[in-house]
ZALUMSE-648476 format. One line per field, with one value per atom (N, C-alpha, C, CB): residue number from 1; atom name; y, x, z. Coordinates in Angstrom, 2 decimals. Glycine has a CB too. Example, Ala and Ser with C-alpha at 12.3 -4.5 7.8 and 13.67 -1.06 7.14 Angstrom:
REM residues 2
seq <- [1 1 1 1 2 2 2 2]
atom <- [N CA C CB N CA C CB]
py <- [-5.69 -4.50 -3.30 -4.47 -2.25 -1.06 0.03 -0.60]
px <- [13.19 12.30 13.20 11.31 12.85 13.67 12.90 14.08]
pz <- [7.80 7.80 7.80 9.05 7.08 7.14 7.87 5.72]
This chain:
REM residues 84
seq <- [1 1 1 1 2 2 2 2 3 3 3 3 4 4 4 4 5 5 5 5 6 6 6 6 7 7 7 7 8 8 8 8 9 9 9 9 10 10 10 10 11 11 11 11 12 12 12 12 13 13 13 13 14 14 14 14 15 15 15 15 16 16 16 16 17 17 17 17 18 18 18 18 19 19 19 19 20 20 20 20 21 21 21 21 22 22 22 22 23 23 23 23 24 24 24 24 25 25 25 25 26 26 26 26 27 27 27 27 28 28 28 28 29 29 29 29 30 30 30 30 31 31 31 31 32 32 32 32 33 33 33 33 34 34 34 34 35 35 35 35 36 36 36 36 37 37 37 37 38 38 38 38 39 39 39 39 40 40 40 40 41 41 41 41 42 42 42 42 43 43 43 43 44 44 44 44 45 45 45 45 46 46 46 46 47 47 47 47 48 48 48 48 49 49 49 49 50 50 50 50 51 51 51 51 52 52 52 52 53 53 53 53 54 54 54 54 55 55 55 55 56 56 56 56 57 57 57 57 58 58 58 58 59 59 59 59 60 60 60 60 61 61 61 61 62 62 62 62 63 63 63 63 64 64 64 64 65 65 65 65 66 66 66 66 67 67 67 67 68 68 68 68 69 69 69 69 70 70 70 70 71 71 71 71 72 72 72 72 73 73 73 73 74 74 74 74 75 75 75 75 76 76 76 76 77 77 77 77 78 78 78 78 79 79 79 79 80 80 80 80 81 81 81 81 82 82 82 82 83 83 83 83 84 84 84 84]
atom <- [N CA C CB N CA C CB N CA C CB N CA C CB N CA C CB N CA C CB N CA C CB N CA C CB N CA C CB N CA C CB N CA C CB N CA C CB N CA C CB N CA C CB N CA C CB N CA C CB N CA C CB N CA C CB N CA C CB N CA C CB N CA C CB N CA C CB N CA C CB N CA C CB N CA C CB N CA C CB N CA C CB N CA C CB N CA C CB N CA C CB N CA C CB N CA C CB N CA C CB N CA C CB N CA C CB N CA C CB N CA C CB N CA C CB N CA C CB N CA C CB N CA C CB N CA C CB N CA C CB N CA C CB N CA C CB N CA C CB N CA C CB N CA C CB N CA C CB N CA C CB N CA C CB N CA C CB N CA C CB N CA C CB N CA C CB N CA C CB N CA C CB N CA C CB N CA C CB N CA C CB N CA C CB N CA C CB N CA C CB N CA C CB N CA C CB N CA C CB N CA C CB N CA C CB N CA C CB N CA C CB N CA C CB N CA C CB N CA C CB N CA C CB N CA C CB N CA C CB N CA C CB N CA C CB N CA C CB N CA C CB N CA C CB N CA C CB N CA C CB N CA C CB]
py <- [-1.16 0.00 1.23 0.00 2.39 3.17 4.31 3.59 4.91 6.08 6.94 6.70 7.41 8.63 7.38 9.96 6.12 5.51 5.56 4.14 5.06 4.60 5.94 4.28 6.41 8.40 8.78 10.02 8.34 8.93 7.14 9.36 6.74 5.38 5.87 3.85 6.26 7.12 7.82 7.37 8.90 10.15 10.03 11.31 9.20 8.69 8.29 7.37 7.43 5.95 6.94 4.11 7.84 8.43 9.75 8.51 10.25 10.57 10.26 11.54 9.25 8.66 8.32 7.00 7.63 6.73 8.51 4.90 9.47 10.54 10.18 10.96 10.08 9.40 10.48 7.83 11.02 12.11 11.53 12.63 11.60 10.87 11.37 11.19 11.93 12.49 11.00 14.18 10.23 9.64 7.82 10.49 7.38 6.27 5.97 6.70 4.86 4.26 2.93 3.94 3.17 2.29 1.24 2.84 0.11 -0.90 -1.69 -1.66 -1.82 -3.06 -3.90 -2.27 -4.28 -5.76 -6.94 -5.47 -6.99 -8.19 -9.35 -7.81 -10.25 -11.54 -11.63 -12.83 -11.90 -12.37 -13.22 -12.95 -14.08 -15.26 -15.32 -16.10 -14.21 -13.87 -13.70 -12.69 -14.60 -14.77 -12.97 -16.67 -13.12 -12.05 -12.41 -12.13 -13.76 -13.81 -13.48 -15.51 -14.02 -14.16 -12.26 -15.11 -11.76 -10.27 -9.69 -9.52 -9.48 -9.27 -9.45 -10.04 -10.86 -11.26 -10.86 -12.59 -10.18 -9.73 -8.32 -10.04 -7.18 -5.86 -6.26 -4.76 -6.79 -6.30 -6.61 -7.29 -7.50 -7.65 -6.72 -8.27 -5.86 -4.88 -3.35 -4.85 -3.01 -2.02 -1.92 -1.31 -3.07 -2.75 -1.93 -3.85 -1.54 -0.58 0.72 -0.81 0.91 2.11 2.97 1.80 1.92 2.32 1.57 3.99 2.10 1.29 2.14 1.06 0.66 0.89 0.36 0.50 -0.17 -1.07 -0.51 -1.38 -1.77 -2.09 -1.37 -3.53 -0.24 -0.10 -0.73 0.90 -1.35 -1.57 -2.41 0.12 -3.36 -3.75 -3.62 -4.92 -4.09 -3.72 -5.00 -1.86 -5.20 -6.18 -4.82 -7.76 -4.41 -4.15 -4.58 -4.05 -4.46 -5.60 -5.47 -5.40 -3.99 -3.44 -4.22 -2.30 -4.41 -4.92 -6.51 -3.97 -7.30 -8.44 -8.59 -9.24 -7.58 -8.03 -7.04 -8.14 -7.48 -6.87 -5.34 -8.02 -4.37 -3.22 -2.88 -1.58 -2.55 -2.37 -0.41 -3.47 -0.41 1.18 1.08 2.19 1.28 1.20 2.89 0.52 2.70 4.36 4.09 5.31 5.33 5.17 6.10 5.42 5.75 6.92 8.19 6.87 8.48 9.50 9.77 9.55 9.39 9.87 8.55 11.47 7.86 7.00 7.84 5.89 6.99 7.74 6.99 8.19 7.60 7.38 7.47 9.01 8.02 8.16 8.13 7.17 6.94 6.73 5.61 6.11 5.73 4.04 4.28 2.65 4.04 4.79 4.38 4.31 4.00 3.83 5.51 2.84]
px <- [0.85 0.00 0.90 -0.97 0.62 1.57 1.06 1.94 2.23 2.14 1.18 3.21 0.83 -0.58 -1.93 -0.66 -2.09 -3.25 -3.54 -3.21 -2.50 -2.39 -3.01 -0.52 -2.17 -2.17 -4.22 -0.64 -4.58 -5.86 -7.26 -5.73 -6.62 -7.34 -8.13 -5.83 -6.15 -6.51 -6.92 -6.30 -7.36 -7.62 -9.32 -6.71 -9.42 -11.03 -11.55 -11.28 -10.90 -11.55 -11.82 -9.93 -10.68 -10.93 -12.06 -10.02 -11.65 -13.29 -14.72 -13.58 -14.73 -16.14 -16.47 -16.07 -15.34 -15.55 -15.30 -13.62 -15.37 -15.27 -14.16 -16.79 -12.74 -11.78 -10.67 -11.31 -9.85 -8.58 -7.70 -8.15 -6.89 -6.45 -4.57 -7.20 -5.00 -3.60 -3.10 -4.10 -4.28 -4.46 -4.81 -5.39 -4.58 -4.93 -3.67 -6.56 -3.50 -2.47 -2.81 -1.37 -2.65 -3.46 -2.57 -3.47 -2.81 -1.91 -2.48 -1.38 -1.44 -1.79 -0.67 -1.79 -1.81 -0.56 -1.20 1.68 -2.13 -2.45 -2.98 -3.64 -2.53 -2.68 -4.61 -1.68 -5.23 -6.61 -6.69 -6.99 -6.26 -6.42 -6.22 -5.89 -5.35 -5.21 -6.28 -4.52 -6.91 -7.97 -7.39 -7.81 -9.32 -9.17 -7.73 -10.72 -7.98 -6.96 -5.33 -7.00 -5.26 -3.85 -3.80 -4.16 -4.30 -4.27 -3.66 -6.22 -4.89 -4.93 -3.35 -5.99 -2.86 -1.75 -0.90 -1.62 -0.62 0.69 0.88 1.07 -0.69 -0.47 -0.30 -1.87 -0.48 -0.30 1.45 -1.47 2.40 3.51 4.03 3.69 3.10 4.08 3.79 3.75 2.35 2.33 1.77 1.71 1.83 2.10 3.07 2.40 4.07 5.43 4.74 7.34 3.93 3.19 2.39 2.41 1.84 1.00 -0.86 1.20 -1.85 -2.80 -3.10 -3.75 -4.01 -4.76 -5.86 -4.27 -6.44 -7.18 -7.70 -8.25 -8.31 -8.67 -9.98 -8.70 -10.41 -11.87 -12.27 -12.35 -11.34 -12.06 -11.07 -12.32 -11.63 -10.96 -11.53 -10.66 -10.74 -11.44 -10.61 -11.08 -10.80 -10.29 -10.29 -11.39 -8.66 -8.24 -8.24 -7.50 -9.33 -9.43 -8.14 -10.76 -7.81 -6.63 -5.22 -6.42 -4.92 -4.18 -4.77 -4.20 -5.27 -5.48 -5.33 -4.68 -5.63 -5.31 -5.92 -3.76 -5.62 -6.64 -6.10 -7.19 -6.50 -5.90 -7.17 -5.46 -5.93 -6.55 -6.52 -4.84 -7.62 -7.56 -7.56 -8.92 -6.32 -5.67 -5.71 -3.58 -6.74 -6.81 -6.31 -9.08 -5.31 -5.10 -5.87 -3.54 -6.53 -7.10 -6.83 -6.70 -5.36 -4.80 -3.67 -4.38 -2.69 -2.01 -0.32 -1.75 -0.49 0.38 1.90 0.39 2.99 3.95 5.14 4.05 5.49 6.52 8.10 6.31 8.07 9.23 10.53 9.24 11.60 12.88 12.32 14.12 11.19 11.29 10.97 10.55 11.96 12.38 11.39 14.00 10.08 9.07 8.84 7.28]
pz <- [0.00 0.00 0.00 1.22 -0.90 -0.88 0.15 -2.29 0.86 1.58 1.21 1.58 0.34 0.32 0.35 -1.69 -0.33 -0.13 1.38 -0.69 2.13 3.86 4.31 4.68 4.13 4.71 4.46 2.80 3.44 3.09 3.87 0.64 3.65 4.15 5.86 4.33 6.83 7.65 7.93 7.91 7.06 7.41 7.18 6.47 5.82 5.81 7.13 4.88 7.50 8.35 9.91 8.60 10.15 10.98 11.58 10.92 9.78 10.50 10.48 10.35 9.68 9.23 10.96 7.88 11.48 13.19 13.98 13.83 13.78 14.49 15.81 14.90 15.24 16.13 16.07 15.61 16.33 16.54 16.12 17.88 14.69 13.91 14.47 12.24 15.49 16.29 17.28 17.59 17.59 18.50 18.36 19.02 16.87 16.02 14.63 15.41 14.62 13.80 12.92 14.73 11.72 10.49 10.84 8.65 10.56 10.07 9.21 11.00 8.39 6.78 6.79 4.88 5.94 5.42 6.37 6.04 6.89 7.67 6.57 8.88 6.42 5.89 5.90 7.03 4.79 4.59 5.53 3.29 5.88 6.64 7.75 6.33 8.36 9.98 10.68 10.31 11.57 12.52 13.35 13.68 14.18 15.34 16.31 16.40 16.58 17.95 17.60 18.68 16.54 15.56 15.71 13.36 15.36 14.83 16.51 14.13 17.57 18.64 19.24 19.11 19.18 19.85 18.99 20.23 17.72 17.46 17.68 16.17 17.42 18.18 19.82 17.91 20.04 21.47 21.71 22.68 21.22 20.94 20.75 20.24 19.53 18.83 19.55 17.01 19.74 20.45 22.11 19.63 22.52 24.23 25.07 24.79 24.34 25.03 24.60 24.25 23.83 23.56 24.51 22.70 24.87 25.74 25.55 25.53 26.28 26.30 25.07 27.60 23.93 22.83 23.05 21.72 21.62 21.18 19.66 22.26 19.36 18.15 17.93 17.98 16.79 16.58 15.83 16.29 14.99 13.34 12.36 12.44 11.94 10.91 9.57 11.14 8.35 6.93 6.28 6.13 4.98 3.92 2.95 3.43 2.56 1.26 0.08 1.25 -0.82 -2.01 -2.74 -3.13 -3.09 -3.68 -3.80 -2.96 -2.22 -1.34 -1.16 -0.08 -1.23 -0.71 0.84 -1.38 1.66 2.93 4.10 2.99 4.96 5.64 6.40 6.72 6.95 7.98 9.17 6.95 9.81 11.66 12.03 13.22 12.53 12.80 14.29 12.14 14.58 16.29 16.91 16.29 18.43 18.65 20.65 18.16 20.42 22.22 22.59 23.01 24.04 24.91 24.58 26.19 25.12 25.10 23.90 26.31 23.88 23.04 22.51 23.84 21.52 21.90 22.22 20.76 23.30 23.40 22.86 24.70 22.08 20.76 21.74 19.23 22.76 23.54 22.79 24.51 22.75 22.20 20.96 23.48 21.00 19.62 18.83 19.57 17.80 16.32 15.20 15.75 15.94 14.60 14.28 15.03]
Protein backbone atom coordinates (compact mmCIF):
# COMPACT_ATOMS: atom_id res chain seq x y z
CA UNK A 1 0.00 0.00 0.00
CA UNK A 2 1.57 3.17 -0.88
CA UNK A 3 2.14 6.08 1.58
CA UNK A 4 -0.58 8.63 0.32
CA UNK A 5 -3.25 5.51 -0.13
CA UNK A 6 -2.39 4.60 3.86
CA UNK A 7 -2.17 8.40 4.71
CA UNK A 8 -5.86 8.93 3.09
CA UNK A 9 -7.34 5.38 4.15
CA UNK A 10 -6.51 7.12 7.65
CA UNK A 11 -7.62 10.15 7.41
CA UNK A 12 -11.03 8.69 5.81
CA UNK A 13 -11.55 5.95 8.35
CA UNK A 14 -10.93 8.43 10.98
CA UNK A 15 -13.29 10.57 10.50
CA UNK A 16 -16.14 8.66 9.23
CA UNK A 17 -15.55 6.73 13.19
CA UNK A 18 -15.27 10.54 14.49
CA UNK A 19 -11.78 9.40 16.13
CA UNK A 20 -8.58 12.11 16.54
CA UNK A 21 -6.45 10.87 13.91
CA UNK A 22 -3.60 12.49 16.29
CA UNK A 23 -4.46 9.64 18.50
CA UNK A 24 -4.93 6.27 16.02
CA UNK A 25 -2.47 4.26 13.80
CA UNK A 26 -3.46 2.29 10.49
CA UNK A 27 -1.91 -0.90 10.07
CA UNK A 28 -1.79 -3.06 6.78
CA UNK A 29 -0.56 -5.76 5.42
CA UNK A 30 -2.45 -8.19 7.67
CA UNK A 31 -2.68 -11.54 5.89
CA UNK A 32 -6.61 -12.37 4.59
CA UNK A 33 -6.42 -15.26 6.64
CA UNK A 34 -5.21 -13.87 9.98
CA UNK A 35 -7.97 -14.77 12.52
CA UNK A 36 -9.17 -12.05 15.34
CA UNK A 37 -6.96 -13.81 17.95
CA UNK A 38 -3.85 -14.16 15.56
CA UNK A 39 -4.27 -10.27 14.83
CA UNK A 40 -4.93 -9.27 18.64
CA UNK A 41 -1.75 -11.26 19.85
CA UNK A 42 0.69 -9.73 17.46
CA UNK A 43 -0.47 -5.86 18.18
CA UNK A 44 -0.30 -6.30 21.47
CA UNK A 45 3.51 -7.65 20.94
CA UNK A 46 4.08 -4.88 18.83
CA UNK A 47 2.33 -2.02 20.45
CA UNK A 48 2.10 -2.75 24.23
CA UNK A 49 5.43 -0.58 25.03
CA UNK A 50 3.19 2.11 23.56
CA UNK A 51 1.00 2.32 25.74
CA UNK A 52 -2.80 1.29 26.30
CA UNK A 53 -4.76 0.89 22.83
CA UNK A 54 -7.18 -1.07 21.18
CA UNK A 55 -8.67 -2.09 18.15
CA UNK A 56 -11.87 -0.10 16.58
CA UNK A 57 -12.06 -1.57 13.34
CA UNK A 58 -10.96 -3.75 10.91
CA UNK A 59 -11.44 -3.72 6.93
CA UNK A 60 -10.29 -6.18 3.92
CA UNK A 61 -8.24 -4.15 1.26
CA UNK A 62 -9.43 -5.60 -2.01
CA UNK A 63 -6.63 -3.44 -3.68
CA UNK A 64 -4.18 -4.92 -1.34
CA UNK A 65 -5.48 -8.44 -0.71
CA UNK A 66 -5.31 -8.03 2.93
CA UNK A 67 -6.64 -6.87 5.64
CA UNK A 68 -5.90 -3.22 7.98
CA UNK A 69 -6.55 -2.37 11.66
CA UNK A 70 -7.56 1.18 12.80
CA UNK A 71 -5.67 1.20 16.29
CA UNK A 72 -6.81 4.36 18.65
CA UNK A 73 -5.10 5.17 22.22
CA UNK A 74 -7.10 6.92 24.91
CA UNK A 75 -4.80 9.50 25.10
CA UNK A 76 -2.01 9.87 23.04
CA UNK A 77 0.38 7.00 21.90
CA UNK A 78 3.95 7.74 23.40
CA UNK A 79 6.52 7.38 20.76
CA UNK A 80 9.23 8.16 23.54
CA UNK A 81 12.88 6.73 22.20
CA UNK A 82 11.29 4.04 19.62
CA UNK A 83 12.38 4.79 16.32
CA UNK A 84 9.07 3.83 14.60
Amino acid sequence: MSKTMAMNLLEDWCRGMEVDIHRSLLVTGIPEDCGQAEIEETLNGVLSPLGPYRVLNKIFVREENVKAALIENPERFDLGDHPY
